[in-house]
N, C-alpha and C positions, 0 to 999 in steps of 0.2 A: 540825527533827529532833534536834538538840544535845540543845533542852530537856525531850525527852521522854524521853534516857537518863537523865534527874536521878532521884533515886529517894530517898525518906527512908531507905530501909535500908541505903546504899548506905556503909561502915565509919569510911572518913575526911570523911564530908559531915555539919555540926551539924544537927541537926531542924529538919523545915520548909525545908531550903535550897532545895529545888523552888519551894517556894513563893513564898520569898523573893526567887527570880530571876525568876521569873514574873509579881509585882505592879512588880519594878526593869522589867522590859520594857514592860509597860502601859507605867510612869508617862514611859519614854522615847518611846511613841511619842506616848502624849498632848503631852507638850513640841514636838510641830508642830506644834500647833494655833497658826493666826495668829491667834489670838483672843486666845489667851493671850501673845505674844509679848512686847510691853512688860514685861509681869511678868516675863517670864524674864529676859531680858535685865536688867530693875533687879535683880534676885535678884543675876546676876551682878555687877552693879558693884558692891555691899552686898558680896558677899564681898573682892571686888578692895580695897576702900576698909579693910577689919577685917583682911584679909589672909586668904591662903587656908590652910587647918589642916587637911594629909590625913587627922589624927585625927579630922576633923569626918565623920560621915556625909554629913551635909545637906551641907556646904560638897563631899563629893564627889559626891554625885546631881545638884548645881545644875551643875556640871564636866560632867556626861556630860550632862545637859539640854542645855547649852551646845553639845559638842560634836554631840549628837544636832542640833540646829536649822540648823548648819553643813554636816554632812552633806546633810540635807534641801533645805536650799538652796544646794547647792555651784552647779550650773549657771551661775549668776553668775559664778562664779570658772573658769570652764571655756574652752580655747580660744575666741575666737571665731567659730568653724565649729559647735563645738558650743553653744555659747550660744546661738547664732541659734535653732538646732534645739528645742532647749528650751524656750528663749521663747516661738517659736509653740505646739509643745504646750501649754506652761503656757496660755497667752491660749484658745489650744483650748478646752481643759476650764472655764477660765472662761465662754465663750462661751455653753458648752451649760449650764453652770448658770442665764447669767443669761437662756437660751433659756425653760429649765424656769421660772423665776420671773417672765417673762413672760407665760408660759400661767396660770399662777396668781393674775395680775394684780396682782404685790410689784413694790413699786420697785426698779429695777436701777441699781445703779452705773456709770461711766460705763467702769470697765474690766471688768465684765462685759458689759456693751453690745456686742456684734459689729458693731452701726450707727454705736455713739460713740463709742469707744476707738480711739486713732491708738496702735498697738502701740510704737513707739519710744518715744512719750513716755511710755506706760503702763510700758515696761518697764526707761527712763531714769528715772522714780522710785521704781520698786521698789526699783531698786541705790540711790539715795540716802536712802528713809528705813527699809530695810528690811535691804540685805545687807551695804551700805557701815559701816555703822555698829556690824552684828553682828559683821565679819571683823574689822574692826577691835578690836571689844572681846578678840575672840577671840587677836590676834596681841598684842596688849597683854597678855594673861595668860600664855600662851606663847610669849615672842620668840623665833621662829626664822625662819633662813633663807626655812623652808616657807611661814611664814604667813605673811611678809613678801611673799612670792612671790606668793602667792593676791590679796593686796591690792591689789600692782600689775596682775594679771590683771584684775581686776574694775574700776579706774580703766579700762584699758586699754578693755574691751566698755562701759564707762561713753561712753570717748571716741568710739566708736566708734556704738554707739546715737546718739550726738547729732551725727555726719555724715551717721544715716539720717534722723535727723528735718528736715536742711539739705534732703535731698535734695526735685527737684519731684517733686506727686500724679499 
């Protein structure tokens, strides 16, 4: 609703700012694409490494990408009550995708598999090569309390995943 007040006529807005904000949202929501992720994430280190210059455009889209992907996958970083909750949804939706790609006779991954995917350890390596390493890049660009916060949360459902995979079938 926000975006639909934007208006080119509108006295202290430059031209096009509608527009402007509305390709900036695409390109944020597209940055959840885990397809794309490696790229983002190297995008960030590239700027972390030259340093970051608020003057820069790019160096601040790559920032809200960043932040954008964080958002997206906060769950990880979420009490443990609620990560659990999350997880199984997440594997859910997985599920049913790799239900759909069954029926169509495509090779399924084994954490699409509802048969093959033991969820602790599917979801004990997501945090390691997916959120563990994002939060962190992320708490390394802005050290704060918060993020520092979030990272230990995430060890925390990390340790904790791997007393459910102890546990017996």
């Amino acid at each position: 609703m926000i975006l639909i007040n934007l208006n080119d006529h509108e006295p202290n807005q430059p031209p096009r700012f509608r527009d402007e904000v509305m390709v900036l949202v695409e390109d944020l929501i597209m940055s959840t694409d885990m397809a794309q992720h490696q790229k983002y994430v190297n995008n960030m280190k590239s700027v972390m490494v030259t340093g970051y210059d608020p003057e820069n455009l790019e160096h601040r889209k790559i920032v809200l990408r960043m932040a954008m992907k964080c958002s997206d996958l906060c769950n990880t970083a979420r009490p443990w009550s609620t990560c659990v909750q999350w997880g199984k949804l997440v594997l859910e939706e997985f599920w049913r995708q790799g239900d759909a790609e069954k029926k169509m006779m495509f090779d399924v991954t084994n954490m699409f598999d509802r048969d093959q995917c033991v969820p602790s350890k599917a979801l004990t390596g997501f945090i390691d090569f997916i959120a563990e390493p994002l939060f962190t890049l992320w708490a390394e660009f802005c050290d704060t309390s918060f993020t520092r916060d979030i990272c230990r949360q995430i060890d925390n459902n990390r340790s904790h995943w791997e007393e459910v995979i102890k546990l017996p079938v």
